[in-house]
C-alpha positions in Angstrom: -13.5 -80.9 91.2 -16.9 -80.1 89.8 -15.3 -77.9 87.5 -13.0 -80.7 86.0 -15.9 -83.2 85.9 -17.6 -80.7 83.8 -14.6 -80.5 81.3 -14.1 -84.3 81.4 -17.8 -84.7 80.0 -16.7 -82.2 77.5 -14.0 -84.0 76.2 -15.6 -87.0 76.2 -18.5 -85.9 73.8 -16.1 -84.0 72.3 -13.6 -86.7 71.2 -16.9 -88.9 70.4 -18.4 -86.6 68.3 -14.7 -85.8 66.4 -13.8 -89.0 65.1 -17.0 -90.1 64.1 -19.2 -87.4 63.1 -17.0 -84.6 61.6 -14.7 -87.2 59.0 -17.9 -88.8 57.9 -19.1 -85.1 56.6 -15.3 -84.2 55.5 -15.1 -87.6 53.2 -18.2 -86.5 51.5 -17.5 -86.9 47.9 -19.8 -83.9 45.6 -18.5 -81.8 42.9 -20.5 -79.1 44.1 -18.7 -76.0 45.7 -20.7 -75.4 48.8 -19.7 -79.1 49.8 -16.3 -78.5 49.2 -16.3 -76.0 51.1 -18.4 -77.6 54.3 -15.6 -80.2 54.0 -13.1 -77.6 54.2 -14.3 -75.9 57.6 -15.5 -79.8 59.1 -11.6 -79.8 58.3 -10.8 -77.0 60.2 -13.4 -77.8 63.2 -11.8 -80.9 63.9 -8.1 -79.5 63.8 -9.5 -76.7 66.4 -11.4 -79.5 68.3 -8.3 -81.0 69.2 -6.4 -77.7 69.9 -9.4 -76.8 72.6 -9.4 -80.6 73.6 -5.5 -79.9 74.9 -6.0 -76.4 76.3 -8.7 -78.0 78.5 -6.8 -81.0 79.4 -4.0 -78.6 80.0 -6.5 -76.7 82.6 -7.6 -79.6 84.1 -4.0 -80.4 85.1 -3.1 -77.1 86.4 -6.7 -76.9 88.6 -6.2 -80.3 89.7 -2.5 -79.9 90.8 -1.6 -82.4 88.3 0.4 -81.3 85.0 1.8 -83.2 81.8 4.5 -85.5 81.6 7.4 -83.8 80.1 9.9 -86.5 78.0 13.1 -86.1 76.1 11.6 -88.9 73.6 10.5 -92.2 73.5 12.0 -94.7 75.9 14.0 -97.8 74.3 12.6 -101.0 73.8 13.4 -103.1 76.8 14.5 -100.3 78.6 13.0 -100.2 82.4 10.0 -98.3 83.2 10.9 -94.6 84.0 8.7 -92.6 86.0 9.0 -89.0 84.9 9.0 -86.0 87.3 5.8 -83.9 86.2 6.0 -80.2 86.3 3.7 -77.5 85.2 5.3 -75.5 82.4 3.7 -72.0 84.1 2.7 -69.1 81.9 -0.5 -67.9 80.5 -3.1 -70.6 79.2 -3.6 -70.2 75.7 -7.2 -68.6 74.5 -9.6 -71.8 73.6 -9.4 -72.1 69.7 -6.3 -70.3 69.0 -3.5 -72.6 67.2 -1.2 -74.0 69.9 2.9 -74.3 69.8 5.6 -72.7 67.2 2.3 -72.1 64.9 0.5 -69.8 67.5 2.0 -66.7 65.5 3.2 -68.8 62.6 0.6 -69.9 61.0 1.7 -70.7 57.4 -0.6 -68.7 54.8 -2.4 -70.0 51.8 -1.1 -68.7 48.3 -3.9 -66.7 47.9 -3.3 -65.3 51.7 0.1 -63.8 50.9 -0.5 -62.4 47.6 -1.6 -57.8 47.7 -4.8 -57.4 47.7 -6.6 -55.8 44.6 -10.3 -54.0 45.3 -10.8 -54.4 41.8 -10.4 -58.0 41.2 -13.3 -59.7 39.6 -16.1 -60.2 41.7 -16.8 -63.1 43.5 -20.4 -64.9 43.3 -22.8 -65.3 46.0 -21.9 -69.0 46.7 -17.7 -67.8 46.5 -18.4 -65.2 49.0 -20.6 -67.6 51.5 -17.4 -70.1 51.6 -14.8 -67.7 51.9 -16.3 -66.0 54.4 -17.1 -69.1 56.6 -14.1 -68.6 58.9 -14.2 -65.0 59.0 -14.1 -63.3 62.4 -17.0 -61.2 62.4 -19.3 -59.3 64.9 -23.1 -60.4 65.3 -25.3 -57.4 65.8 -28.5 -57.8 66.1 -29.5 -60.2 62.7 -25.8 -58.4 61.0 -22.6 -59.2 60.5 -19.6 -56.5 60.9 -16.2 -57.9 59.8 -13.1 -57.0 57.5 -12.7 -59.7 55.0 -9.4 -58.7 53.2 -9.3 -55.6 55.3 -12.3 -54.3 53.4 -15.2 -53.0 56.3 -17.8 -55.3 55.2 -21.7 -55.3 56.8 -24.3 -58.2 55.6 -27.6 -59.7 56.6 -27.1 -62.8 59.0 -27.5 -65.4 55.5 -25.4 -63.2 54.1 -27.9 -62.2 51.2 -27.4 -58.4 52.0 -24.0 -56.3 52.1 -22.2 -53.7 52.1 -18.5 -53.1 51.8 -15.7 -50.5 51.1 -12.3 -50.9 49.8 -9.5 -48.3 49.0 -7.0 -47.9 46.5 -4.5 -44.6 47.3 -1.3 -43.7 45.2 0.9 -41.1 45.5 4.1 -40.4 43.5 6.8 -38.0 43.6 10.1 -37.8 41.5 11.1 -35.8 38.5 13.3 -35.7 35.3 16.7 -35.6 34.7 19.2 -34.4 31.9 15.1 -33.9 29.6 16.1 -30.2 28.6 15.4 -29.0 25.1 17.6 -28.6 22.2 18.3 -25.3 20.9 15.9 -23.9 18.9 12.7 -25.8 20.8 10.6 -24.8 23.6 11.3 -26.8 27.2 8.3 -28.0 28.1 7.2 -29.1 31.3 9.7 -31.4 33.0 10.1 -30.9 36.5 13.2 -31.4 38.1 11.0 -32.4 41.5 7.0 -32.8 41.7 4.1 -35.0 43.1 1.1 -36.2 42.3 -2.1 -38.2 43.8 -2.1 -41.0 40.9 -5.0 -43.3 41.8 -7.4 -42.3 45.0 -10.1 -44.5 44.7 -12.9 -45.2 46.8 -15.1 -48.6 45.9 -18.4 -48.8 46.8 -20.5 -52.3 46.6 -23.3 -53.5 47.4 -24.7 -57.4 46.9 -27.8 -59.2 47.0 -27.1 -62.7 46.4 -25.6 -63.0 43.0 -26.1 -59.8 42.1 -23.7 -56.5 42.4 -23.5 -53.2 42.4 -20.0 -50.8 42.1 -19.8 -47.2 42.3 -16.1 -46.1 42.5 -15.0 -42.1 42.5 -11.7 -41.6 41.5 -10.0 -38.5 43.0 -6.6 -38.8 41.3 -5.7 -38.4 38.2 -3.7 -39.5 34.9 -1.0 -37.1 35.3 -2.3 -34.0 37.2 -4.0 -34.4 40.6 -6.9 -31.9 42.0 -9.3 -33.5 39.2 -12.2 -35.5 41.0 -14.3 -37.9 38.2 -15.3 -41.4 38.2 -14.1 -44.7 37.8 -16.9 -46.9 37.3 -20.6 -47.2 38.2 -21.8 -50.3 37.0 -24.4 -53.4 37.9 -23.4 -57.1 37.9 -24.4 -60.5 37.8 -22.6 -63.5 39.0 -25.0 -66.5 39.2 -23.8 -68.3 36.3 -20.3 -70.6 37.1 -17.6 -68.8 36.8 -19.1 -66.0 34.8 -19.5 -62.0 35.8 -21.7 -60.4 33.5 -22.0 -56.5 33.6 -23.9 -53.1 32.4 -22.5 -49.8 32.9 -19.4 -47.8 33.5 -16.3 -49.8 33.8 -13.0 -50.6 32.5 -13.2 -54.1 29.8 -9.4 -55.5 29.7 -8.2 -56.6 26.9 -4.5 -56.9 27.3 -2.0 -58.3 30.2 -1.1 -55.9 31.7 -4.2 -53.9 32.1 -5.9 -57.2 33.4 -3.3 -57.3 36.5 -5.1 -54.4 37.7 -3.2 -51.0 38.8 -2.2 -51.8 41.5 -0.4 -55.4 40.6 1.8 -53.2 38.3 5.8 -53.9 37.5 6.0 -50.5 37.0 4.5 -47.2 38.2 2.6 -47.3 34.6 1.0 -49.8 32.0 3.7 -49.4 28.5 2.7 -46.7 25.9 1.2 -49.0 23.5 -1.1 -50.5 26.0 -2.1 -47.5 27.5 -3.4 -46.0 23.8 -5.2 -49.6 22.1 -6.7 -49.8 25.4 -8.0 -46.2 25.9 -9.2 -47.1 21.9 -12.6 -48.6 22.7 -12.0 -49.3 26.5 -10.0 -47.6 29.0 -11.6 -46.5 32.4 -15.3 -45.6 33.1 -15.9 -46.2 29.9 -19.8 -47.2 28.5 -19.7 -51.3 28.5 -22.3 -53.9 28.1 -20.7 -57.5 28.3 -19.2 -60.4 30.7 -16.2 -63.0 31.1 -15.9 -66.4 32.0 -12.8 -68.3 33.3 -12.2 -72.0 33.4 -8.7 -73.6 35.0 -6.9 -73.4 31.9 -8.6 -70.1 30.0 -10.2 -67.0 30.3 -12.6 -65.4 27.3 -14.4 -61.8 27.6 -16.0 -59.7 25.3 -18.1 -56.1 25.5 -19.7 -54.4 23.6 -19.0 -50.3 24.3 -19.9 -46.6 23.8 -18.5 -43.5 25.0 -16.4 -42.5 28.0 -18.1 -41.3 31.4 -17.9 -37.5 30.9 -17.5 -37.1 27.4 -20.4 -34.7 26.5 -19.5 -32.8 29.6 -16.0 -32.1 28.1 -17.1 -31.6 24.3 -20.8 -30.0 24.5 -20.7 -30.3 20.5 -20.6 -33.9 20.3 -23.8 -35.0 18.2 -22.9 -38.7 17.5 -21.2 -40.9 20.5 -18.7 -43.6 19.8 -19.3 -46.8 19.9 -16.9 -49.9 20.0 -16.0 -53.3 20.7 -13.3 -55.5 23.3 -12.7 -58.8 23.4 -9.8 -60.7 24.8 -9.1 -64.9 24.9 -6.2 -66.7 27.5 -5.0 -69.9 27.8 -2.5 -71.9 29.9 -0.9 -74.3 27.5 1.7 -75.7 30.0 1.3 -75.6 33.9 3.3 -76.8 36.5 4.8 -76.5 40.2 7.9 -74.6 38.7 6.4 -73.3 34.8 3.4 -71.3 33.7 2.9 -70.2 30.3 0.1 -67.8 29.0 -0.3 -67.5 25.6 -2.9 -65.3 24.3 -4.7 -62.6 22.3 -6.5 -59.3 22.6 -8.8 -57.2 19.8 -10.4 -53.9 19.8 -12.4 -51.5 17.6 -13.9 -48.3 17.8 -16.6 -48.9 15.2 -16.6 -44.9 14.9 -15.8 -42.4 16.9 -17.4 -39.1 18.2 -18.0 -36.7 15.9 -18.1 -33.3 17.0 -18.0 -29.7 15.2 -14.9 -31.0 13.6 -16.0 -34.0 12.4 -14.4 -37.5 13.5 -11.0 -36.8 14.5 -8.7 -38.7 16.9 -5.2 -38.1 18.1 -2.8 -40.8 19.5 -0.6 -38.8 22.2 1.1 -40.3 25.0 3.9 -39.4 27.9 6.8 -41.2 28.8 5.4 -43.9 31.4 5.8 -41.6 33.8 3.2 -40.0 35.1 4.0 -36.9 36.8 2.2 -34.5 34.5 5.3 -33.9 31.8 4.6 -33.0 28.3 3.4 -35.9 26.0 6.0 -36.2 23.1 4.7 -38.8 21.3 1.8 -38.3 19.1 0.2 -39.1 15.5 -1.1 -35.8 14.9 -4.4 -34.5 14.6 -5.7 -37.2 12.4 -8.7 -36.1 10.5 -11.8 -37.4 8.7 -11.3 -41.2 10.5 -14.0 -43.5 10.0 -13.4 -46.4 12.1 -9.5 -47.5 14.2 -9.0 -50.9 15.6 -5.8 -52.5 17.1 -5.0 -56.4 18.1 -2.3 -58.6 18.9 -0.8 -61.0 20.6 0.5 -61.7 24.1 2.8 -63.9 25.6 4.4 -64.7 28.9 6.8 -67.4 30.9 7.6 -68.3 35.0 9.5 -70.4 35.7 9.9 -70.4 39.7 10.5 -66.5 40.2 11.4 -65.4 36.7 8.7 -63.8 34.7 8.8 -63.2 31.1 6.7 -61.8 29.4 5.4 -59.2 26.4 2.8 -58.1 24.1 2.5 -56.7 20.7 -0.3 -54.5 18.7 -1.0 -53.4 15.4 -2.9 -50.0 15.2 -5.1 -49.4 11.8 -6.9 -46.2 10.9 -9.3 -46.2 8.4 -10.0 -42.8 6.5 -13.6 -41.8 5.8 -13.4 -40.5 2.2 -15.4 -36.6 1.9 -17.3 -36.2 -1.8 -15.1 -33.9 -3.9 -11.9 -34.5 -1.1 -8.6 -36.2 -2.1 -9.0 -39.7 -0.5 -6.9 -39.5 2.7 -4.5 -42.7 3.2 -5.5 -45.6 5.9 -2.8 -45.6 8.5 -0.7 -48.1 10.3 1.0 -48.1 13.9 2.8 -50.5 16.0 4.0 -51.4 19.5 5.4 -53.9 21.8 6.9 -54.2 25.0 9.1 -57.1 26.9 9.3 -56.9 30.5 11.2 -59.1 32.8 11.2 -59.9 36.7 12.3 -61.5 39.2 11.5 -61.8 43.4 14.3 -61.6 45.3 12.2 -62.6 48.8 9.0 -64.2 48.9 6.9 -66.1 46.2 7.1 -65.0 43.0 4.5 -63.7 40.9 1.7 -66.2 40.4 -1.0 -66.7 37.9 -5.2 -65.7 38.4 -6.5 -68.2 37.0 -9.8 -65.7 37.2 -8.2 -62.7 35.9 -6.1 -64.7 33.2 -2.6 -62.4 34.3 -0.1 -62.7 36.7 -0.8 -61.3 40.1 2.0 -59.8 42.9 5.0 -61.5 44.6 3.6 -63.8 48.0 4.2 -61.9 51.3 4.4 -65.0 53.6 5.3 -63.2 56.7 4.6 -59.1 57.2 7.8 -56.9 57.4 9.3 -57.6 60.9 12.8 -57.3 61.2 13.1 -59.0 64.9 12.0 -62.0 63.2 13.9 -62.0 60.4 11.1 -61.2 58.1 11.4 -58.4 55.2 8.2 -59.1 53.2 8.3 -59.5 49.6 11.2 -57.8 47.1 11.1 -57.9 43.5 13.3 -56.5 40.7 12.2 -55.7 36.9 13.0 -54.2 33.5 10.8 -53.5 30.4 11.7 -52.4 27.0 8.5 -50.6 25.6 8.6 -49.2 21.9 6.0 -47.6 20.0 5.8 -46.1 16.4 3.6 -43.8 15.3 4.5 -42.7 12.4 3.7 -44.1 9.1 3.0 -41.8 5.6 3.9 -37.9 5.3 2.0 -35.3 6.7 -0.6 -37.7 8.3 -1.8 -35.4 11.0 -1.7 -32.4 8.9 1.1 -30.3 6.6 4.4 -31.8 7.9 3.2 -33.4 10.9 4.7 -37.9 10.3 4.2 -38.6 13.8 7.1 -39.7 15.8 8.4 -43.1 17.8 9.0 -43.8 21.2 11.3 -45.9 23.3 11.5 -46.7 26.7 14.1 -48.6 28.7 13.0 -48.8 32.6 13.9 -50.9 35.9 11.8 -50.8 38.8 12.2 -52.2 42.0 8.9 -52.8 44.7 8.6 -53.6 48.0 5.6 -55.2 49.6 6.2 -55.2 53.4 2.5 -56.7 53.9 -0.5 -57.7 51.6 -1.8 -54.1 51.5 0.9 -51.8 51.1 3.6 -51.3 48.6 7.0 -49.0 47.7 7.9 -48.6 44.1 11.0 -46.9 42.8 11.5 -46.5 39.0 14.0 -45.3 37.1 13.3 -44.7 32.6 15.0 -43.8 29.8 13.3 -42.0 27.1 14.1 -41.9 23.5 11.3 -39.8 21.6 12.3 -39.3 17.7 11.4 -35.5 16.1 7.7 -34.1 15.4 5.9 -31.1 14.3 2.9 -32.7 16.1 3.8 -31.6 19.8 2.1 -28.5 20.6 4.0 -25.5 21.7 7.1 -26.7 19.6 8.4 -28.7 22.1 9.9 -31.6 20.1 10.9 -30.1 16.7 14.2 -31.9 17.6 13.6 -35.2 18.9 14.5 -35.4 23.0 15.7 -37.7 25.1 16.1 -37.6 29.0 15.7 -39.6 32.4 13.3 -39.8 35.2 12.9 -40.8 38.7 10.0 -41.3 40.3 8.9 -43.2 43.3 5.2 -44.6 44.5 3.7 -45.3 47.8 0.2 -47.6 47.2 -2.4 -48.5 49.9 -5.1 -51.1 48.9 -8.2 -52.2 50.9 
């Protein structure tokens, strides 16, 4: 009895303090985010306030001998008065706090819950991280905090000033080409019937204090070949200013679509050719990059300023003038809606010159077939020589409507020619490429727009894989058509080397069975025209072929 006196004075300062202290600080009306977000969790105290408030009454009846009315529904007006037998419903009592009913296990998850999480996502500011983290289950040691925020391990000062955290990115592929054999009178090259390969094994590093961040990320995958270990950025941050990351140091600037839904967002196993060579132009991974971006609801702008690749001199010991570059990339949402996003956009880059080593400045445009299992690269420009300056820009478009995505983008490649005293001029050059990709989620949500990231993020896994229940996960289906042309005036890349064109047709299906892991399965057609460019004489011909090649993908 003392017990339940106890409770019932709970309950009663409890049930005072609910309806009159926490609304009065939930109906605050402030613009500013840390208000929004102490209205958010007054929110969330009062809706576990009540659940604790019927555990404990719950307790009380069970202690007390008593136990609740159970009714079939509300009696009829006039009816008589009906006293109902009262039983106790037996069973465990539910933990204080956790959610009570059909909901206990059930808890419907916010978009943002459901959609895979990606380590290399732009980073949050200080006053973001405080009111995300709010609700986060966490373990007090001494004055710090141990938790897993988005499954990252994650150690901060008691404020919150100070952390610490580690996340994970792991790929591995496997597959191999089909009917890709030579044509008579060229050499095979290396298309293997059945390989693997450790794509992307990357482990990210960060520390905070306040507003400010630091990443170091290794990268112990590779490109195309694994059993290479280098680095994918080391850089320093700042993210005081509203919704504004400004950085110094290695790191990747995005300039297109698909290279801002970060790797592990993809479609498909790889970004499409063209993307993957304006990109690597004056960006690309771990490269030198001095510069921030800002987002806003409706738009997203960035722009860096950039120098040579992480590694470069270590490579090419007789480099004695590093590139240097620009990136910049604009986004908008024109049209928004529960059912319709569109994106609409535009992305530039330029290489203001390029290293020059014993050779000069020279630069070659090569490529594989999206598939990165270490093949031979058929596509190429040729060893172009004497180039003073390449740049690339275009636009980039895309369309959902409920869980069909559209979308594509399109560059222009130019290459200017540095002109040697007593040399005939050499001609500028011209490229192009363009890809349109469609898809569509068969379960779950579909793919959804960042508003921070200005690209569209994974299918919504709104319950984890669990067959008992009835619950697969997320499923999506796609195809892309990627073409690129390389080839524009005779003997550009030396005596009777034009370059060559490339087509790709590819479907992909992925399966996300929780927020952190995912299955791909591609299948691509490759089209690759003739060149004298390929080394070893492995396209003289022209080639086409077929490949298979599947991906397993942990994030963190």
């Amino acid at each position: 009895m003392k017990e339940g006196l106890k409770v019932r004075r709970l309950l009663a300062v409890a049930t005072a303090l609910s309806p009159a202290f926490l609304p009065a600080l939930a109906q605050a009306a402030s613009q500013d985010d840390e208000v929004t977000a102490l209205r958010r969790e007054m929110r969330e105290m009062q809706r576990q306030m009540r659940d604790e408030i019927r555990v404990l009454q719950a307790r009380i009846a069970r202690d007390e001998g008593r136990a609740t009315p159970v009714t079939a529904g509300h009696a009829a007006v006039g009816a008589p008065h009906v006293v109902h037998a009262h039983r106790w419903a037996g069973g465990p009592l539910p933990a204080i706090g956790e959610p009570q009913g059909p909901a206990a296990t059930r808890r419907p998850r916010t978009d943002a819950e459901t959609r895979l999480v990606t380590p290399e996502g732009p980073i949050p500011s200080w006053a973001e991280i405080r009111a995300a983290s709010a609700r986060d289950e966490t373990v007090q040691v001494g004055g710090m905090r141990i938790g897993f925020p988005a499954g990252r391990p994650t150690i901060s000062s008691q404020d919150g000033a100070y952390s610490f955290s580690i996340g994970l990115t792991a790929q591995g592929d496997l597959g191999g080409f089909i009917g890709a054999g030579p044509k008579r009178g060229e050499a095979n090259g290396n298309f293997n019937k059945f390989t693997q390969n450790a794509r992307r094994l990357r482990i990210y590093f960060s520390w905070r204090y306040k507003d400010w961040v630091a990443n170091v990320t290794p990268e112990f995958g590779s490109s195309s070949v694994d059993g290479s270990v280098s680095l994918f950025e080391a850089n320093m941050n700042y993210t005081g200013l509203h919704h504004t990351t400004l950085t110094v140091g290695y790191f990747q600037p995005r300039m297109e679509e698909e290279s801002a839904e970060r790797a592990s967002s993809f479609e498909f196993l790889e970004r499409p050719t063209i993307v993957d060579l304006v990109r690597n132009l004056a960006g690309g991974v771990a490269r030198f990059s001095i510069g921030g971006e800002h987002y806003e609801n409706r738009w997203q702008a960035a722009a860096y300023f950039t120098g040579q690749k992480f590694g470069d001199r270590n490579k090419d010991t007789t480099i004695t003038d590093s590139q240097t570059g620009a990136v910049a990339r604009i986004v908008g949402r024109p049209y928004v809606s529960k059912d319709i996003d569109v994106h609409f956009g535009a992305g530039a880059t330029s290489a203001f010159k390029v290293n020059q080593n014993a050779n000069g400045r020279n630069y070659t445009f090569s490529d594989n077939m999206e598939v990165p299992l270490g093949e031979t690269s058929l596509l190429t420009s040729g060893a172009l020589t004497n180039v003073s300056q390449i740049w690339a820009a275009g636009p980039q478009l895309a369309f959902r409507w409920r869980n069909f995505l559209l979308k594509g983008e399109y560059y222009h490649v130019g290459v200017e020619r540095g002109h040697n005293t007593g040399a005939t001029p050499l001609p500028s050059l011209n490229f192009d490429g363009w890809y349109v990709a469609a898809n569509y989620t068969l379960l779950g949500r579909g793919r959804a727009y960042n508003v921070r990231s200005g690209a569209f993020t994974t299918p919504g896994v709104e319950h984890d894989f669990d067959p008992a229940r009835g619950d697969w996960g997320a499923l999506e289906l796609s195809g892309r058509w990627s073409v690129t042309d390389l080839s524009d005036v005779a003997s550009q890349g030396g005596t009777g080397v034009n370059g060559d064109q490339q087509t790709v047709w590819a479907g992909g299906l992925n399966w996300y069975p929780n927020q952190h892991f995912k299955f791909m399965l591609d299948f691509d057609h490759f089209i690759v025209t003739r060149s004298k460019g390929v080394s070893g004489g492995v396209d003289l011909l022209g080639r086409t072929g077929n490949a298979v090649a599947g991906r397993v993908q942990a994030t963190f």
